[in-house]
PLY file of the C-alpha trace (Angstrom):
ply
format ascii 1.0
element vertex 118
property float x
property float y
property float z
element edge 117
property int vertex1
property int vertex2
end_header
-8.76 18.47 -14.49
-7.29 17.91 -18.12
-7.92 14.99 -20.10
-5.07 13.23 -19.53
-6.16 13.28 -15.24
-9.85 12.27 -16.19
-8.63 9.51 -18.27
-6.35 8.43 -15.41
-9.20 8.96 -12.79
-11.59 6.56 -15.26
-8.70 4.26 -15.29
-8.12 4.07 -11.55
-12.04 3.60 -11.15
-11.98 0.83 -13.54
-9.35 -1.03 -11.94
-10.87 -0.37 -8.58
-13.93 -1.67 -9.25
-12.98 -4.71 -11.16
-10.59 -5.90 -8.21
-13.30 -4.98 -5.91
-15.36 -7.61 -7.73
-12.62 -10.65 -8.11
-11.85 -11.78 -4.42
-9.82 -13.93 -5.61
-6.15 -13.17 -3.74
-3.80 -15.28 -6.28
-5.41 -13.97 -9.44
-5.37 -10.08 -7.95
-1.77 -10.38 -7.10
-1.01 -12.32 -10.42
-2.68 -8.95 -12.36
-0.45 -6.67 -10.07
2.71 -8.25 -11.17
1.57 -8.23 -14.93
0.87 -4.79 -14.86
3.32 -3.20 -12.75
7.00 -3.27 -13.31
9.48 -4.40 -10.94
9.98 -1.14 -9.60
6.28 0.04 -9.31
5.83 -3.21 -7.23
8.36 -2.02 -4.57
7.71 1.65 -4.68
4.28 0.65 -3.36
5.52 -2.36 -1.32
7.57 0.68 0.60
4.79 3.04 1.03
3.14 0.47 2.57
5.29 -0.69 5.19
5.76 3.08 5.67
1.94 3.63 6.54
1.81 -0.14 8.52
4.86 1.89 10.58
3.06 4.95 11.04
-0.13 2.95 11.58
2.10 1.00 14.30
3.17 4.58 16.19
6.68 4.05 14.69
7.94 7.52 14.35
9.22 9.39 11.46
12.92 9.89 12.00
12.87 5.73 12.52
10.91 4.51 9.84
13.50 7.23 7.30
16.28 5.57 8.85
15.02 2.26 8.25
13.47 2.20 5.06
15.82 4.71 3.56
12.88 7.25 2.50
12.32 10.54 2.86
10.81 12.42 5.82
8.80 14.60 3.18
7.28 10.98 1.71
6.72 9.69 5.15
5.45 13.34 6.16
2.78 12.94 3.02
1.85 9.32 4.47
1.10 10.38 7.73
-1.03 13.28 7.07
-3.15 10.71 4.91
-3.50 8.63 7.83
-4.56 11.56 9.85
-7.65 12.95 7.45
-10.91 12.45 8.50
-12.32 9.15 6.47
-8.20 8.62 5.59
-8.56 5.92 3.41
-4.96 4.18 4.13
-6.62 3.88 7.78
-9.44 2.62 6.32
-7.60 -0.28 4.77
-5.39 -0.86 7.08
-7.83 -1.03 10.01
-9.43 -3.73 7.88
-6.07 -5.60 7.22
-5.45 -5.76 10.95
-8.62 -6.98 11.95
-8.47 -9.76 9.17
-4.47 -10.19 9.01
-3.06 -13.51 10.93
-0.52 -12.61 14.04
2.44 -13.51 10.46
0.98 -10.92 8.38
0.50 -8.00 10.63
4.26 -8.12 12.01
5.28 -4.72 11.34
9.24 -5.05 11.02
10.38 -5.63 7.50
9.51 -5.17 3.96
8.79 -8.44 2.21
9.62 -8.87 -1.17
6.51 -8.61 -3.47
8.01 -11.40 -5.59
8.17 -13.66 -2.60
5.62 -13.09 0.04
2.70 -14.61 -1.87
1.41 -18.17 -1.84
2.49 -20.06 -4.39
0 1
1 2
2 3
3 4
4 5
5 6
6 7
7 8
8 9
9 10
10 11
11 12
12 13
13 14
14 15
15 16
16 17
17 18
18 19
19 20
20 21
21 22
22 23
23 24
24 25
25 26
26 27
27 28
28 29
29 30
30 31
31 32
32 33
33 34
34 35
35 36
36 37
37 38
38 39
39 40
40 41
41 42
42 43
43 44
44 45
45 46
46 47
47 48
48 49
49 50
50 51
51 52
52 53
53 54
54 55
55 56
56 57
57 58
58 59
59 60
60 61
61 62
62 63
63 64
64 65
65 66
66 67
67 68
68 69
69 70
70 71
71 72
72 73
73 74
74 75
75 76
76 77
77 78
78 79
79 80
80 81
81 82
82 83
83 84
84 85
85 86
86 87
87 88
88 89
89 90
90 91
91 92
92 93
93 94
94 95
95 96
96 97
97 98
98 99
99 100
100 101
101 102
102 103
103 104
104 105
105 106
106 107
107 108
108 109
109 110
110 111
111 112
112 113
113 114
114 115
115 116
116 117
């Protein structure tokens, strides 16, 4: 690992564990938007709805036609969800048990700008 890796590693801990510690929903999402540009934001607001697709049994070839993204990305998101202790099935098994019947429909990316309370 070179330094630049470790310090990113540190970083990602850091962050982890401090929003690990908040629960508190508004001020978490507030920090996301500060930190991440506009672009970040929907890059993961994509991957997401790819692995809540996969999660959902969608298949591949559906889920590149309607989200526009490569089979290779989608490819990369479903072998996470298929590792032993896959985190992204981890979290998402969580968000479906605490989701309401609104949040876990599975058929459209919202916009991170617009799907949070205000």
């Amino acid at each position: 690992m070179d330094s630049n890796e470790g310090k990113e590693s540190q970083a990602l801990d850091q962050i982890a564990g401090i929003l690990a510690k908040i629960g508190d929903r508004k001020l978490i999402r507030e920090f996301l938007v500060c930190i991440l540009t506009k672009y970040e934001i929907q890059e993961i607001a994509g991957r997401w709805e790819l692995v809540k697709l996969l999660y959902d049994g969608m298949s591949q070839r559906r889920i590149a036609e309607e989200l526009g993204m490569s089979l290779c990305k989608i490819t990369r998101g479903s072998k996470e969800l298929k590792k032993k202790g896959s985190a992204f099935k981890t979290v998402l098994d969580v968000y479906v048990e605490d989701a309401t019947e609104e949040e876990t429909t599975f058929g459209g990316v919202k916009d991170a700008y617009q799907s949070s309370p205000e």
